[in-house]
C-alpha positions in Angstrom: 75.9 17.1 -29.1 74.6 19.8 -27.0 71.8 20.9 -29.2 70.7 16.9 -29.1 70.9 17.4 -25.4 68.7 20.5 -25.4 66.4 18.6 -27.2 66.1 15.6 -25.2 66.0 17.9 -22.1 63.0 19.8 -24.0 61.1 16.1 -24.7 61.3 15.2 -21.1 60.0 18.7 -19.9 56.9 18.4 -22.4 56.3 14.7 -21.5 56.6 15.6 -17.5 54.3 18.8 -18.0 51.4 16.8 -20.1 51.5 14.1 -17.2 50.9 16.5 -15.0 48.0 18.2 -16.3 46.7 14.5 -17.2 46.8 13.5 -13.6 45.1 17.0 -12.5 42.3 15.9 -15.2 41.7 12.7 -13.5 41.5 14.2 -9.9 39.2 17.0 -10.7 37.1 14.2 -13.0 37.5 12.2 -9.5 36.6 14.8 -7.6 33.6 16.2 -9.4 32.0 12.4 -9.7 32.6 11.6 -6.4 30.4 15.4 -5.7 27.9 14.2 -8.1 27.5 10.9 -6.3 27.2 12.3 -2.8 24.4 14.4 -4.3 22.0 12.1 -5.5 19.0 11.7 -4.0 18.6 9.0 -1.5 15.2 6.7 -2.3 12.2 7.1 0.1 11.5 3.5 1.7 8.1 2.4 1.1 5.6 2.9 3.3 1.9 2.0 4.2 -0.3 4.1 6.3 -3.6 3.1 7.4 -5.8 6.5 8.4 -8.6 5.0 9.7 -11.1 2.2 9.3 -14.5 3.4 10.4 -18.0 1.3 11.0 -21.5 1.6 10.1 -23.6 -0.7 11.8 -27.1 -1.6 9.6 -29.7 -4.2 10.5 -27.6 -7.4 10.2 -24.7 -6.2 9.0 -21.4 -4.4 9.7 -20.1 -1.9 6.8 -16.6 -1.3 6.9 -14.3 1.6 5.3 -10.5 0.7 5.3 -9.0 4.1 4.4 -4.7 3.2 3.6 -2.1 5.6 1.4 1.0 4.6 -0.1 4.3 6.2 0.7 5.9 7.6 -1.7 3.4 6.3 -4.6 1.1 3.7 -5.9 3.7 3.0 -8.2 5.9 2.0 -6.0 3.4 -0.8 -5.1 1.4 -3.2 -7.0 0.2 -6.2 -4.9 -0.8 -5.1 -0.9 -2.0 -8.3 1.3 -5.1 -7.6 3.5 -5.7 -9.5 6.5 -8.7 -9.3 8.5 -9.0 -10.0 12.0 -12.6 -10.5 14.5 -12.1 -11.2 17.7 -8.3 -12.4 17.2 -9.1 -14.9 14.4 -8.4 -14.7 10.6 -11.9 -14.0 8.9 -10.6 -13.2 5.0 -7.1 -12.7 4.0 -7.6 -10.3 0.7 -5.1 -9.7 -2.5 -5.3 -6.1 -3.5 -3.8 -5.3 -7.0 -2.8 -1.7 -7.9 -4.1 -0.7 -11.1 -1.8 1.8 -12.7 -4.4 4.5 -13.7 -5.2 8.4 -14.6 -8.1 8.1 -12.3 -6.2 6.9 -9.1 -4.1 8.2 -6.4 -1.9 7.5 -3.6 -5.1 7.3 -1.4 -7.3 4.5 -1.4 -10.7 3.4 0.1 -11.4 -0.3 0.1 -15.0 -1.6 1.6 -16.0 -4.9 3.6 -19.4 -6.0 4.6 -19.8 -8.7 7.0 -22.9 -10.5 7.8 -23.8 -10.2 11.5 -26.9 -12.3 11.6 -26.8 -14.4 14.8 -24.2 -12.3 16.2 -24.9 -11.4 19.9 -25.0 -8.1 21.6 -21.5 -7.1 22.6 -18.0 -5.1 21.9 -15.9 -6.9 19.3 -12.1 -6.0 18.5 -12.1 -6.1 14.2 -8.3 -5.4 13.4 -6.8 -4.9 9.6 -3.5 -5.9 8.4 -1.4 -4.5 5.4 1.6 -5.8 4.1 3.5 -6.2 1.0 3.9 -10.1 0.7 7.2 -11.6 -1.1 7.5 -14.7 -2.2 9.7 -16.2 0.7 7.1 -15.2 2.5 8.2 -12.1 4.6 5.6 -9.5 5.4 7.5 -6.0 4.1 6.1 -2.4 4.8 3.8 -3.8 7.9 1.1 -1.9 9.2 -1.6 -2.6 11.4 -5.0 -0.8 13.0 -8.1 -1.9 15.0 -11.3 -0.5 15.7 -13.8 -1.8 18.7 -17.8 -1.7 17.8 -20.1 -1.8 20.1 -22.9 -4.1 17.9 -26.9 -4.5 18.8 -28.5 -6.8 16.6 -31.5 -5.2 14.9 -33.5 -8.8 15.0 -33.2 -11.9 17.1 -31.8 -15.4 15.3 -32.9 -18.3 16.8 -29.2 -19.5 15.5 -26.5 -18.0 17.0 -23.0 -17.4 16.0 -19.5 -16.3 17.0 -17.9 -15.3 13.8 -19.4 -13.6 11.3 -19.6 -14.4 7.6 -17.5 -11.7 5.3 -18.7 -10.1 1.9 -16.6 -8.1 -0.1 -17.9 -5.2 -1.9 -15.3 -5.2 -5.2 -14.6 -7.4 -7.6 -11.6 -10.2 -6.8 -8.9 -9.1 -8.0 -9.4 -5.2 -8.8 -10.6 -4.4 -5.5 -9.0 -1.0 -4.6 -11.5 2.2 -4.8 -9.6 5.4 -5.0 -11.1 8.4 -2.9 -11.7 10.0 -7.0 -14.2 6.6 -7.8 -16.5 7.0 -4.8 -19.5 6.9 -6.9 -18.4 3.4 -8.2 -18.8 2.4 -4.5 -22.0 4.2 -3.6 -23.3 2.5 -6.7 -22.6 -0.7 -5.7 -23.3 -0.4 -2.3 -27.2 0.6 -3.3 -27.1 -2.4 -5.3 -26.5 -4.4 -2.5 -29.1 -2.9 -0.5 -31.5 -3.5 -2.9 -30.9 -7.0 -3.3 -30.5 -7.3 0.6 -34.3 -6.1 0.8 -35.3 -8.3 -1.7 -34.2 -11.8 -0.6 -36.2 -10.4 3.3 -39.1 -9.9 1.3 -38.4 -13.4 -0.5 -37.9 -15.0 2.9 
């Protein structure tokens, strides 16, 4: 009888000491996940940053630059709404889709030309709006910049105008130039030039 009570004794000091080092398992498991999770990295919120939007003024017409960068990647981003602004009113609201490419960065150029014939003399307030646009609608990762230009018509209209017309450089949809395709751009703006001297000479 005391031998069986040895043993019993034994059983319950081998089940109490397994518990034990069971529970101290869990808690350092515990402990060690709960260090792990504390010590992943938080995620960047999106951001976009217009640098600068800069003007050349040509006979007629009004050459714009939008220079914008996207925080913490193009990746991160894949459809950026573009609003343009003259003078307080709405002149071409733009869809820019991020190709996912080799040959792009995070920094992107993207080109407007408007047509200033029959535009007077004067200073004129041209602001540009980006924005990520979800479908209820909300305007995420706002930003917005404007530039004043002092404009002097080359040539006198005999019709005169208060908005001008806009013409965009890329092609709909694709429309982002990244600061490594320049030469696509300076391409197409020679192109343009080209055919804007020819329809003078054809008028």
């Amino acid at each position: 009888m005391s031998n069986f009570t040895k043993n019993q004794q034994k059983r319950e000091l081998m089940k109490a000491d397994v518990k034990q080092k069971k529970q101290s398992t869990l808690e350092d498991l515990s402990f060690q996940f709960n260090i792990k999770k504390a010590k992943e990295p938080i995620k960047p919120t999106k951001e976009i940053i217009i640098s600068r939007i800069t003007e050349i003024i040509k006979e007629d017409e009004l050459t714009l630059k939008v220079e914008f960068s996207l925080k913490p990647s193009k990746a991160s981003f894949s459809k950026i709404k573009l609003d343009l602004y003259f003078q307080e009113q709405l002149l071409k609201s733009i869809l820019l889709i991020i190709p996912q490419s080799q040959l792009l960065n995070d920094s992107f150029e993207y080109p407007l030309i408007l047509d200033m014939k029959g535009m007077v003399a004067g200073e004129y307030i041209i602001r540009v709006e980006l924005y990520e646009l979800w479908s209820s609608g909300e305007k995420l990762n706002f930003t917005a910049k404007e530039i004043t230009v002092q404009y002097v018509p080359q040539t006198r209209k005999s019709r005169l105008v208060k908005i001008p017309i806009v013409k965009s450089v890329a092609v709909a949809g694709l429309t982002v130039v990244s600061s490594n395709a320049k030469s696509i751009y300076d391409e197409i703006d020679e192109d343009l030039k080209k055919e804007s001297i020819s329809k003078r000479d054809e008028w």
